[in-house]
N, C-alpha and C positions, 0 to 999 in steps of 0.2 A: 504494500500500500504506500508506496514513495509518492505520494502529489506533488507539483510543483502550481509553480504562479499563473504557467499558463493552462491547467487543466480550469480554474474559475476567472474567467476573466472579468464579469464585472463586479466579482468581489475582490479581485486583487490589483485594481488600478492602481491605490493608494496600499499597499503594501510595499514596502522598502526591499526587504529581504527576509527571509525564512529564518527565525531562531533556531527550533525545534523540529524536525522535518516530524512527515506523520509516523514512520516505520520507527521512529527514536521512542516517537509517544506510546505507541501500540506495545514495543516491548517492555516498555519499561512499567506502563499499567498490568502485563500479564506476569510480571515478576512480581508486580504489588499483590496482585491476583493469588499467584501461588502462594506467595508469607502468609496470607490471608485464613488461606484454607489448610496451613498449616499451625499457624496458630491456633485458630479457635474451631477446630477438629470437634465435635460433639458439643458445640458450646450452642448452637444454634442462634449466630449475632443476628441483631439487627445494624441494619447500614442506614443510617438518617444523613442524607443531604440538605443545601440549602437550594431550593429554585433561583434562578433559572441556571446560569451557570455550570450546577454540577450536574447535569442533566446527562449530557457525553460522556464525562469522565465516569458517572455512575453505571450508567449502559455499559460501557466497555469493560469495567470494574468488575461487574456483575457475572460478563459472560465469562472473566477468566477465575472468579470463586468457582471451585469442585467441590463446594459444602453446602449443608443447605441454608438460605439466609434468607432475612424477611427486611422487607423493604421499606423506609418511611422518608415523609419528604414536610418539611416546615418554609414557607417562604417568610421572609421580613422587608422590610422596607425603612430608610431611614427618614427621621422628622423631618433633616436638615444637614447641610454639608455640615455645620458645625457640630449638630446632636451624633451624626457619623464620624468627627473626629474624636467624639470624645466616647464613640462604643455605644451611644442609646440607639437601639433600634428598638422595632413596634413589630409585634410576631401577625404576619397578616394571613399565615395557615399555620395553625397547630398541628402537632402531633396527633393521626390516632391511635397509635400504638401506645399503651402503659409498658415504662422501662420500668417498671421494680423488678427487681432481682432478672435482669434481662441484660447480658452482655451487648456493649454498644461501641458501634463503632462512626464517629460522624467522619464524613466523608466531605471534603472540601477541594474546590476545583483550587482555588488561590487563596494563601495569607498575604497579606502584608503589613498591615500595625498591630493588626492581634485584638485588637478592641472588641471589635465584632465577633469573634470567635471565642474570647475572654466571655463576655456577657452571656451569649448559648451558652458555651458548655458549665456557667457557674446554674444555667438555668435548666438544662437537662439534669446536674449531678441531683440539685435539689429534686427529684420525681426517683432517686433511688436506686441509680441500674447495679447490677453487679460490680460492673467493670464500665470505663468511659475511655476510649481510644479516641486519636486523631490520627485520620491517614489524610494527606494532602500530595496533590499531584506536582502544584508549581506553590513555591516556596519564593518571598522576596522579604528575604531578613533586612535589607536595608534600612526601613522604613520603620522597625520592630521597636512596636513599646512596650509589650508586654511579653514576657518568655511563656511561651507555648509547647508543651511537651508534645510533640511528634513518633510515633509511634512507624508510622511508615509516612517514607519522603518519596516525590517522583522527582523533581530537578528541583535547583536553586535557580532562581529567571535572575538576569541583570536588572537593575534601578531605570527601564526603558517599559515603554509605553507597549504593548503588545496585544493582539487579539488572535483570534482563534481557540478552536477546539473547547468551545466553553466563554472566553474569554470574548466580552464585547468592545466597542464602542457606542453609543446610542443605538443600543440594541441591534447594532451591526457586526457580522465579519462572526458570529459563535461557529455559524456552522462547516467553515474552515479544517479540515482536518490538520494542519500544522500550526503550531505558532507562529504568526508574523511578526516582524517589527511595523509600525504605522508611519508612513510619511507624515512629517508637521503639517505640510498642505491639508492634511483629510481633516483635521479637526475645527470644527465651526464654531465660532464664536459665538 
């Protein structure tokens, strides 16, 4: 599954160049795959993402578990650029799964300040699961305010602008199978 720039062309006008090709992302989510189902072997996890974002990485996540897993999805939304630097988000889908005593694993397409991710998981531990994992695909510690235990990592992304595979801009370019870099042009004031 090697894409390039020219197999999308009108989603790849404003692509710079390829970070990530898709065959880098495919193996390395099927290694996360395997840890996965080697871990938690009779544990029977759930996998909670956050919409939209993790939506690909979850799919693909999914097909490469060999165990059996149950699947939950919470979206949020933030108040405000400021309430989002400072980690307040508004849960605008709940969970329907009950985690008590239910090994958990959230599933994150991208970190980068930790705020957001910080507030979920102090807000999942509160409902009680077994266990509270983070797997994360792309990781951008630059930016880190708050130290986040990672349990399974897929890359470290540079401190650069990027969509693809999950990854938007105004709800553009997710369905990308590679990471790009974004030309400065594409971004609209």
């Amino acid at each position: 599954m090697n894409s390039n720039l020219s197999d999308y062309p009108e989603l790849t006008a404003n692509i710079k160049e390829i970070v990530l090709p898709a065959d880098a992302i495919q193996k390395r989510v099927s290694e996360l795959g395997t840890a996965i189902s080697h871990d938690y072997a009779g544990k029977n996890p759930l996998l909670v993402g956050v919409l939209k974002g993790v939506l690909f990485f979850m799919a693909d996540l999914l097909r490469s578990v060999k165990i059996p897993v149950a699947v939950d999805f919470i979206a949020i939304s933030s108040y405000s650029p400021e309430s989002r630097n400072q980690g307040i988000v508004h849960l605008a889908k709940d969970l329907e799964t009950p985690l008590v005593n239910r090994h958990v694993l959230f599933v994150e397409d991208v970190i980068d300040t930790g705020l957001t991710l910080n507030y979920l998981l102090r807000n999942l531990r509160a409902r009680q699961p077994a266990s509270l994992e983070v797997c994360v695909l792309f990781n951008k510690p630059e930016h880190r305010l708050i130290d986040i235990p990672l349990k399974y990592k897929g890359f470290d992304l540079p401190d650069r602008f990027v969509v693809g595979y999950g990854l938007d801009y105004q709800e553009n370019y997710r369905n990308l199978p590679f990471v790009g870099l974004l030309r400065p042009q594409a971004f609209i004031e």
